[in-house]
N, C-alpha and C positions, 0 to 999 in steps of 0.2 A: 402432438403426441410426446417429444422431446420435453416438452415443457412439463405437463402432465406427470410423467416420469419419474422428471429432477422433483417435482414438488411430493412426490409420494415418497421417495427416498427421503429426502428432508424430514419428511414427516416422521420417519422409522427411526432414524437416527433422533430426533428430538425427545424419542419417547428413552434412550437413553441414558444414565447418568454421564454427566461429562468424561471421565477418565476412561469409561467404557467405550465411547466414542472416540474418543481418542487413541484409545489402544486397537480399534478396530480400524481407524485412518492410518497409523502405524504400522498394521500389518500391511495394508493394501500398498503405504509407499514404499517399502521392503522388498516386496516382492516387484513392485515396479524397477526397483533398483537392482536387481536381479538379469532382468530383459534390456541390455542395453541397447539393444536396435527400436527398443520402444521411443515414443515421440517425448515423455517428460526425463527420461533416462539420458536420450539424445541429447535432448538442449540445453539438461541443467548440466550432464560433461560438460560442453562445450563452452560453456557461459564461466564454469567454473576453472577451466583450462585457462581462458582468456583472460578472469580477470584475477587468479593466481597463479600467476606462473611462477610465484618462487617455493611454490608449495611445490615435494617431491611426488612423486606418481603414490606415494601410502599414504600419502597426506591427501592428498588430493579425493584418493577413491572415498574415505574414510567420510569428507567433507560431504561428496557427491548424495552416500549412502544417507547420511543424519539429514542432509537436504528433502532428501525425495520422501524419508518418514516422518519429515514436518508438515512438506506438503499436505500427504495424506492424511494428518492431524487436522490440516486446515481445513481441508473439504471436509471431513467429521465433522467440525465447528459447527456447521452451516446453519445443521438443524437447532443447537442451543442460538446461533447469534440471533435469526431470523425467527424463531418458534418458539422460544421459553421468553415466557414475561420478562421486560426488560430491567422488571425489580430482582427475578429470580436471576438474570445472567451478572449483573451487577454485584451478587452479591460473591460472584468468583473474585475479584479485584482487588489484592491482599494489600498492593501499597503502589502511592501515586510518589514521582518524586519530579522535581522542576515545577510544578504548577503555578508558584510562587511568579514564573514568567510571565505565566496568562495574568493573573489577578491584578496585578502592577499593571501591566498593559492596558487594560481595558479598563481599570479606573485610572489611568491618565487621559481618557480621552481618547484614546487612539485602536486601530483596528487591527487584526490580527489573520495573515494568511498562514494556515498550518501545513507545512509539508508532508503530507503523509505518505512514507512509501508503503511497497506492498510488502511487508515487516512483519512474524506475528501473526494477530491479529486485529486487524482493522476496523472489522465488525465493533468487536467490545469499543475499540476505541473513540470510535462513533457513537456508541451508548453513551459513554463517559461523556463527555464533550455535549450533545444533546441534553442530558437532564441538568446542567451544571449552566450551560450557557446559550444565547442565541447563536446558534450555527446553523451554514450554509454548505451543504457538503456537492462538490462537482464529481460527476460520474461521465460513464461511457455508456448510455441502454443497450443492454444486449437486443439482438435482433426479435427472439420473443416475446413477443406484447404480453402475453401472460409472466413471463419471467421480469420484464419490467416493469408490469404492475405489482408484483411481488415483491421488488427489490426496496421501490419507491414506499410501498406500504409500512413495511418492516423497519428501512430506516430512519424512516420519520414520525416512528410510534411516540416517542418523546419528543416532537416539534421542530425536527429535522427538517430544513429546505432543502429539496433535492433541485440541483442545479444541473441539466444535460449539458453536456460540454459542443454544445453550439452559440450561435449570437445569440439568443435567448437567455440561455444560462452564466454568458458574460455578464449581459446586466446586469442579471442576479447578482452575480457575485460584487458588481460595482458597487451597487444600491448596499448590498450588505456593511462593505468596507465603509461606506461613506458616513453610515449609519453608528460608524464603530463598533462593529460587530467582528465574530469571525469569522473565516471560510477557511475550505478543508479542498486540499487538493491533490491528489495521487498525480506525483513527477515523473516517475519512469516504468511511461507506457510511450511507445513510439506516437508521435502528432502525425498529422499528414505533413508532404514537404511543406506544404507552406506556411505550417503553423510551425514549422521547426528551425533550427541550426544545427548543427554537429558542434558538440563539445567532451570533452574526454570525461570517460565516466570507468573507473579503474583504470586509465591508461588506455581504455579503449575509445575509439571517437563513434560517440553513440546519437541518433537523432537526437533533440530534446526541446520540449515543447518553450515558446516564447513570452506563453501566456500568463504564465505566474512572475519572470524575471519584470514585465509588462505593467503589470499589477503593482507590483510592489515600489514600482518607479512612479507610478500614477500617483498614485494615493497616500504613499508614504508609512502604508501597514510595515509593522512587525512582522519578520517570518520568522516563525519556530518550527522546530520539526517534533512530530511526535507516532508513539509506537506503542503497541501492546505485547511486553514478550511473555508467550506460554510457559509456565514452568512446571519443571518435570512432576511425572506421577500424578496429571489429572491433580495439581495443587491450585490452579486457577490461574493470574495475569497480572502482573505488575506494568504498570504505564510509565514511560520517561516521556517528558518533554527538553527539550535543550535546542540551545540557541542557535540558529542557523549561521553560518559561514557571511561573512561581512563583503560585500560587492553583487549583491543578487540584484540593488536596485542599481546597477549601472548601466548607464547608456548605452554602451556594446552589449550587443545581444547576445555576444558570442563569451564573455568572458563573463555577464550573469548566468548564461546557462552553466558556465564551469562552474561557477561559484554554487551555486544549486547541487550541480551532481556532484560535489566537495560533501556539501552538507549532508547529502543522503548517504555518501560513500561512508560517511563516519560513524551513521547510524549502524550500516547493515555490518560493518568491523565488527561492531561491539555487539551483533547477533547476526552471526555468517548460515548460521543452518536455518535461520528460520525467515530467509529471505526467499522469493517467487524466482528461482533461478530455472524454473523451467520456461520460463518467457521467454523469446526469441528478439532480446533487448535490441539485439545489433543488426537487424534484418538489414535496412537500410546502408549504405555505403557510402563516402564519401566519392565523387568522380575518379575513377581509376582503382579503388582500393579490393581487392577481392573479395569474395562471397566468404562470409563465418560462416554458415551452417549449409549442410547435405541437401 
C-alpha cells in the first residue's frame, strides 16, 4: 500500500511543470523546518551542529532552514527524475563543466569510478551520465519490490546497469571497470560494520564504506566525483565533475576512506544546502565515543 502511494504521488507531481514542483517541495521543507522536534528537522540540526561548528547559532539556523527546503525540492524532483521522458528531463541541464575528465579517461583506456554523493540531484545526473556513456550505477533496493522495480526501471531507461550493493553487484561493478567502463557509487550512506572503517568526515569519525577505496586499488580506475546542482527559480541543473582527492587507492583502508570523505567533503562546501543532511550519517560510534542523535 506504502508503495502504491509513493507511486501515485509521483504521478501528481510529474504532471507538474518543474518550478511548480519545486515550489511545492519548498513549501513542504519550510514548514518541515518549522517543527523542530520533527525527524528531518532533528537530524539535519544535528548533522549541521556537528559538522559546522564554527558557524554561529544565525548562521547555523539560516543553513538548517535553506537545507530542509532543498530537501523538499528534492522529493518534488522525483516525479520529473523517474516520470518525464528522459529527453524531456535532459533538456533542464543548462551547463556541464569538468567532463573533459571523463572523456580523457575513458579514451586512454582506463576505467572510471564516480563518486556520487547525495548532492543536488542525482537522478539527473544519472540521466546525464547514462545517455553519454556505458554506466553501472550501485544502489541500496529499498525494501518494496514494487518501489524496486520502479527505481530499477526508471534508471536504466537509457541503458543504466543497476548494480545492488551486494556480492552480485560487486561483480558488476568489477566486470564494468575491467571493461573500461564506468561506475557510479553513492559514498555516504553508513555500510554495515563489516563493510566499514571510521574515518573523519567533517571532523566528525563517521562509518564509511571500504568498497569503493577497494576498487579503486584493484583496478586502478579513475575516481571523479560528480554532482547535479539545482538552480534557483525552477531554472533547471548544472553538473560539475572534479577530480577526487589523491590517496583513495591506498593500502590503508583507513586513510583511503579519509581520502574519499576529503573528496565528498569539498563537493558538499561548494553546495551546503543542497546536501541530504537529514541522514543520520554518524549513527554508528566509534568504541566508547558517545551517541550523536536522541
Amino acid at each position: 500500500m506504502k508503495a502504491v502511494l509513493a507511486i501515485l504521488v509521483l504521478g501528481v507531481l510529474a504532471l507538474l511543470p518543474l518550478k511548480w514542483a519545486q515550489s511545492l517541495g519548498g513549501w513542504f521543507g519550510r514548514r518541515q523546518s518549522k517543527d523542530p522536534a520533527g525527524k528531518l528537522a532533528s537530524n539535519t540540526r544535528r548533522n549541521i551542529e556537528l559538522c559546522f561548528p564554527e558557524l554561529d547559532a544565525t548562521a547555523q539556523d539560516a543553513l538548517i532552514e535553506d537545507s530542509l527546503v532543498e530537501t523538499g525540492r528534492s522529493m518534488a524532483e522525483m516525479g520529473m527524475s523517474w516520470l518525464w521522458s528522459p529527453e524531456r528531463t535532459l533538456k533542464n541541464i543548462r551547463a556541464v563543466n569538468g567532463e573533459s575528465l571523463i572523456t580523457e579517461t575513458l579514451a586512454s583506456g582506463r576505467g572510471i569510478i564516480l563518486i556520487a554523493p547525495h548532492l543536488g540531484n542525482w537522478e539527473v545526473l544519472n540521466l546525464y551520465l547514462s545517455k553519454r556513456y556505458p554506466f553501472t550505477a550501485m544502489y541500496k533496493p529499498p525494501q518494496l519490490k514494487l518501489m524496486d522495480d520502479l527505481i530499477k526501471r526508471m534508471r536504466a531507461r537509457l541503458g543504466t546497469r543497476m548494480a545492488p550493493a551486494n556480492a552480485s553487484g560487486v561483480r558488476m561493478v568489477m566486470k564494468a571497470l575491467k571493461r573500461t567502463e564506468m561506475v557510479g557509487i553513492l559514498p555516504d550512506q553508513e555500510p554495515d560494520e563489516q563493510g566499514g572503517v571510521f574515518a573523519p568526515f567533517f571532523g566528525v569519525d563517521a562509518l564509511t564504506m571500504k568498497l569503493l577505496p577497494q576498487l579503486a586499488r584493484q583496478t586502478k580506475a579513475r575516481v571523479i566525483c560528480g554532482y547535479a546542482e539545482r538552480l534557483a527559480d525552477g531554472a533547471g541543473f548544472e553538473i560539475y565533475f572534479r577530480e577526487a582527492e589523491a590517496g583513495l587507492d591506498n593500502p590503508d583502508l583507513e586513510q583511503a576512506a579519509a581520502a574519499m570523505n576529503r573528496s565528498v567533503e569539498a563537493c558538499v562546501r561548494a553546495l551546503p544546502s543542497q546536501y541530504q543532511w537529514e541522514y543520520r550519517r554518524f549513527s554508528r560510534r566509534p568504541e566508547g565515543q558517545p551517541r550523536r542523535y536522541d
